[in-house]
Every structure is written in structure tokens, then in C-alpha cells.
VOGU-3710 file (C-alpha; in Angstrom, 3 decimals, decimal comma):
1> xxxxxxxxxx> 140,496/55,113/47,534  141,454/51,467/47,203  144,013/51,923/44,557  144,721/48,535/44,364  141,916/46,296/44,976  139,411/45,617/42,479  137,663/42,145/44,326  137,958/42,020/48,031  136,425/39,157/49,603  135,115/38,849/53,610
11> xxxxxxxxxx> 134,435/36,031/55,997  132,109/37,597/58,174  132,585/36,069/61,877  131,693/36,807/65,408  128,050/37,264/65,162  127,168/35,186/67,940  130,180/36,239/70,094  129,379/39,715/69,446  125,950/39,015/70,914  126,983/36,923/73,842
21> xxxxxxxxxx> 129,450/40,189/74,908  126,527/42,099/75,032  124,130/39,577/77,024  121,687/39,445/73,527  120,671/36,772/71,954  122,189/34,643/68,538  120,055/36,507/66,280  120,556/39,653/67,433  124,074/39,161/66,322  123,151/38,201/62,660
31> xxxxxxxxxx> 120,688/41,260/62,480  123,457/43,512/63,320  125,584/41,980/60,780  123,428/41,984/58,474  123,045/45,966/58,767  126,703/46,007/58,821  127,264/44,257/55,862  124,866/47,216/53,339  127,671/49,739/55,693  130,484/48,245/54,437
41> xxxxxxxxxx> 129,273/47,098/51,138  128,506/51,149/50,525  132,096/51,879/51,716  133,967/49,598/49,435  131,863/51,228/46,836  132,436/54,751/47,738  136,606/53,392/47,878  136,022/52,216/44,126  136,532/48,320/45,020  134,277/46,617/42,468
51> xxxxxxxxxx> 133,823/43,130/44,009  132,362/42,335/47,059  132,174/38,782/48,151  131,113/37,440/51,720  130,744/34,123/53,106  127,289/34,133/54,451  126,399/30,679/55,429  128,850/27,618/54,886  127,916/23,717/54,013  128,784/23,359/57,507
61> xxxxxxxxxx> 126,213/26,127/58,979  123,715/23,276/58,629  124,642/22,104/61,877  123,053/25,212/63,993  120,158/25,008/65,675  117,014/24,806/63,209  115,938/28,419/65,073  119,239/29,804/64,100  119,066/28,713/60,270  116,003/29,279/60,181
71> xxxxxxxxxx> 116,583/33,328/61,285  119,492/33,505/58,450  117,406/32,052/55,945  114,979/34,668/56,947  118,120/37,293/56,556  118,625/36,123/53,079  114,951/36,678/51,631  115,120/39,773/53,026  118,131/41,105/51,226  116,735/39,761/48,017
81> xxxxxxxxxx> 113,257/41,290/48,748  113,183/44,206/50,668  116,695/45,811/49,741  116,798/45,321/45,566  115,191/48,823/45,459  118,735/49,412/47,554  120,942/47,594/44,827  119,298/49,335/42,299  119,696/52,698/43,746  123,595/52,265/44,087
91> xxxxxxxxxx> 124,300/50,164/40,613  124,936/46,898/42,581  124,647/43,618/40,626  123,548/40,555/43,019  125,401/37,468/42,518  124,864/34,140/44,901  127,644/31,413/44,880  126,696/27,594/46,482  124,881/24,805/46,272  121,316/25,915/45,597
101> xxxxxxxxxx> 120,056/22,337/45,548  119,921/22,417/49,119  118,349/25,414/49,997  114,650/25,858/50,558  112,415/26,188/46,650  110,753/29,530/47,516  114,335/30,720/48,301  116,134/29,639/45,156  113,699/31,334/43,178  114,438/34,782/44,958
111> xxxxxxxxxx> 117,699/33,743/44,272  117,438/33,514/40,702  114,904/36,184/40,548  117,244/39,107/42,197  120,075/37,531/40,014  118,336/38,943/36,885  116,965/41,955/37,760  120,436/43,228/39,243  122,070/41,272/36,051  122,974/44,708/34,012
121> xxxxxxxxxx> 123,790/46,876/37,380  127,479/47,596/36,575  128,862/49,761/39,094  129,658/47,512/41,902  128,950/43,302/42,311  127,738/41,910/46,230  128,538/37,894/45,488  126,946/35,845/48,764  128,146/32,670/49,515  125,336/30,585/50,972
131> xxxxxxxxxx> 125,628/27,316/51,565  128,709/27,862/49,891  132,047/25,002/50,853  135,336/25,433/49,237  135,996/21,217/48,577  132,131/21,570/47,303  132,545/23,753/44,373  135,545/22,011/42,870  133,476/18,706/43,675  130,734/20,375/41,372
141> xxxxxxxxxx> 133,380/21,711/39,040  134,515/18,099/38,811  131,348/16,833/38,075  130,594/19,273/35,525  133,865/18,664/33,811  132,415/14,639/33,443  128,892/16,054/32,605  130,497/18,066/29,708  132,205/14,879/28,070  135,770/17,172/28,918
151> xxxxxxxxxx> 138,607/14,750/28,429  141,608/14,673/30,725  144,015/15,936/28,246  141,536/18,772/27,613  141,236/20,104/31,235  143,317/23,057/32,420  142,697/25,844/34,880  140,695/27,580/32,158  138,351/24,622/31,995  137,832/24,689/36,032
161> xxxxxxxxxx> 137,666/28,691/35,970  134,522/28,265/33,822  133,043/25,634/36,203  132,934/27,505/39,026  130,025/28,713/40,885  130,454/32,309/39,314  132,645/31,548/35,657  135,291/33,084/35,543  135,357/34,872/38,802  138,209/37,466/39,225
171> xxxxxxxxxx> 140,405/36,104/42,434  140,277/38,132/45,493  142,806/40,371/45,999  142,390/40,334/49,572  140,976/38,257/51,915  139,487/39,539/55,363  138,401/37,764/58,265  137,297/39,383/61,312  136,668/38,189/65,102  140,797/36,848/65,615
181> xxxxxxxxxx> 139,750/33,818/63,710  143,085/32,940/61,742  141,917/30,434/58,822  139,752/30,551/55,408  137,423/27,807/56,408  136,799/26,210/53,222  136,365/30,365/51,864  137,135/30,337/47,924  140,046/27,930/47,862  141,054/27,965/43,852
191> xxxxxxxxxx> 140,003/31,973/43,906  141,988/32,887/46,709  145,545/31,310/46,256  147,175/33,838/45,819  145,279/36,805/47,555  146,537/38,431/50,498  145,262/37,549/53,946  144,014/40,134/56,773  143,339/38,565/59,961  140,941/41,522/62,499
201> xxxxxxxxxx> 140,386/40,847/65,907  137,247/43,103/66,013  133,799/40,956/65,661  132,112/41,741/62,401  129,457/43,628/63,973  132,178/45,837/64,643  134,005/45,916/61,454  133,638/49,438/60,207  134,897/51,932/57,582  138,373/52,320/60,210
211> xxxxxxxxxx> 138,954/49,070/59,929  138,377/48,703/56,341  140,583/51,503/55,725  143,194/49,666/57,974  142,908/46,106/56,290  143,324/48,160/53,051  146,464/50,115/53,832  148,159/46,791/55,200  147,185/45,595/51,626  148,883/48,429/50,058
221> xxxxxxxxx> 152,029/48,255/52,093  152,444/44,617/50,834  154,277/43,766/47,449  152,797/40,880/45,562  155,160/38,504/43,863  152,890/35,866/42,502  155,174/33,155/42,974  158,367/35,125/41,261  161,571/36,722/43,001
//
């Protein structure tokens, strides 16, 4: 069990390397992520972690080929078509974080869709980042802020908590990245300030319940001051 970890968070790279070591193509990578993302999600789960957030497709990701985007676009109607009968079976509440202004109409309303009919499963939360940038959300928490008439006197980390893509979202305590890939990328920059980092080397198509077990006894082993002595 994760004794200590309530809200682990995941930046799921090495896809496409994991599919050029193998001689297969791009989206063969993503399709074995994706498979490898219900795995792990179930293990965190079964190791009582209650949060589960991913970065699925930055504000950057835009920049792929259209083929590529177009495949993980694909990716994401699936998992909020085909698999809810899968959320509902485990308790899993669906939560998407990013800018949905920029995504594709037919996809937004999936979106918004799976959001409320997972909205009251309570035993575990799967938050997706898509299209999802760090310096975006506190430029749309910012916004916000000026849309709500909030003076500057007035605004506090409270304020900005509530703003966020998901109000009020409990911070990471740890933050994973996989394929030796040693930054957050824009990943949850006001969540994660103060949650641990855990750099793996494997790709994520490779990240599996050993090394979830591993990043979360290097977790345990650490002591967290939160900025005190």
C-alpha cells in the first residue's frame, strides 16, 4: 500500500521512443501507452492512491504531425466512449484539466459528457491533462480573477486555488516522469511546488507495477519539510 500518497501525478513520456526501439511506428507507441495507462491506473487503485493525474497531450503537442494528433485525439474519444463501462466498474470519477476551447466540438462534449456520468464515482479520480500548459492555466486563472471583478487586495492563493482548471485540486504528492527525461514541462506548476520528484529511465510503455512500487518506496524513504527545518 501507498501509505503516504493520496494524489500522485505522471508525465507519461517515451511513446514514440519506445516505438522507434522496436522498429514500429508513432502510434503504435501511444496505443501501448494508452493500455498501460488503465494497468497502472488499476494499480494505484489497488495501492489505495486516490488521485491519478497524467499529462496526456500538452499546448505544445500541437506541433506533431496532423496524423499523430489526429491518432491521440482518436485515443481520447476512446477512453471517454468505449472504457466508462470500465470507470464505472472500478468507482473511477473522470476529470479532464486544459483548455477545451481548442479542442475539436464533438470532443468537448464527450468531455463534458463522461465528466458527469463518472461525477459521483468516489473510489478513485483519473484527471487527464489535454491540451493542458502549466503558464496556461494561471493565464486562465488570471483572467478569471478580472472576469470575477476580484480586486488585488482580495486575491490570495485561495482565490487562484479556486480558479484552477480542477478547484481546489489537492497538490501532488509525487511527481513521476518516465523515459530519463529530467524536467516538469510546464506539468502542474502551482499544484506541484512542493511535491516530490521521481525521475525513471524506463519508457512509459514500460512503466509497470515494479516500477511504481519503486517510485513509491523512494517516496516513502523521503522526509518532507515543506519549507521548515
Amino acid at each position: 500500500m501507498a501509505k503516504n500518497i493520496n494524489h500522485l501525478a505522471i508525465i507519461m513520456d517515451g511513446n514514440r521512443r519506445w516505438a522507434k526501439d522496436r522498429g514500429m511506428q508513432s502510434w503504435q507507441g501511444h496505443e501501448a501507452g494508452y493500455e498501460r495507462l488503465k494497468t497502472v491506473g488499476e494499480a494505484c487503485l489497488k495501492r489505495g492512491i486516490k488521485i491519478l493525474t497524467v499529462y496526456a497531450f500538452s499546448t505544445e503537442n500541437w506541433k506533431r504531425s496532423g496524423e499523430e494528433v489526429g491518432f491521440l485525439m482518436g485515443l481520447f474519444e476512446k477512453a471517454l466512449t468505449k472504457e466508462l463501462d470500465f470507470f464505472h466498474s472500478k468507482n473511477i470519477r473522470l476529470r479532464i484539466l486544459g483548455r477545451r476551447q481548442d479542442l475539436n466540438p464533438k470532443l468537448v462534449a464527450l468531455i463534458d459528457d463522461a465528466e458527469r456520468k463518472t461525477a459521483d464515482n468516489s473510489a478513485f479520480t483519473l484527471a487527464l491533462c489535454i491540451n493542458y500548459g502549466g503558464r496556461a492555466e494561471l493565464v486562465d486563472v488570471c483572467k478569471k480573477l478580472i472576469d470575477d471583478g476580484i480586486a488585488a487586495g482580495q486575491i490570495d492563493e485561495k482565490a487562484i486555488s479556486e480558479r484552477l482548471y480542477w478547484p481546489g485540486m489537492p497538490d501532488p504528492d509525487l511527481i513521476v516522469r518516465t523515459s530519463g527525461e529530467e524536467r516538469l514541462s510546464g506539468f502542474l506548476p502551482w499544484e506541484g511546488v512542493y511535491s516530490e520528484l521521481y525521475w525513471c529511465r524506463k519508457h512509459w510503455p514500460d512503466f509497470d507495477e515494479i516500477e511504481l512500487d519503486k517510485a513509491i518506496a523512494e517516496f516513502e524513504s523521503r522526509q518532507r519539510r515543506y519549507g521548515g527545518g
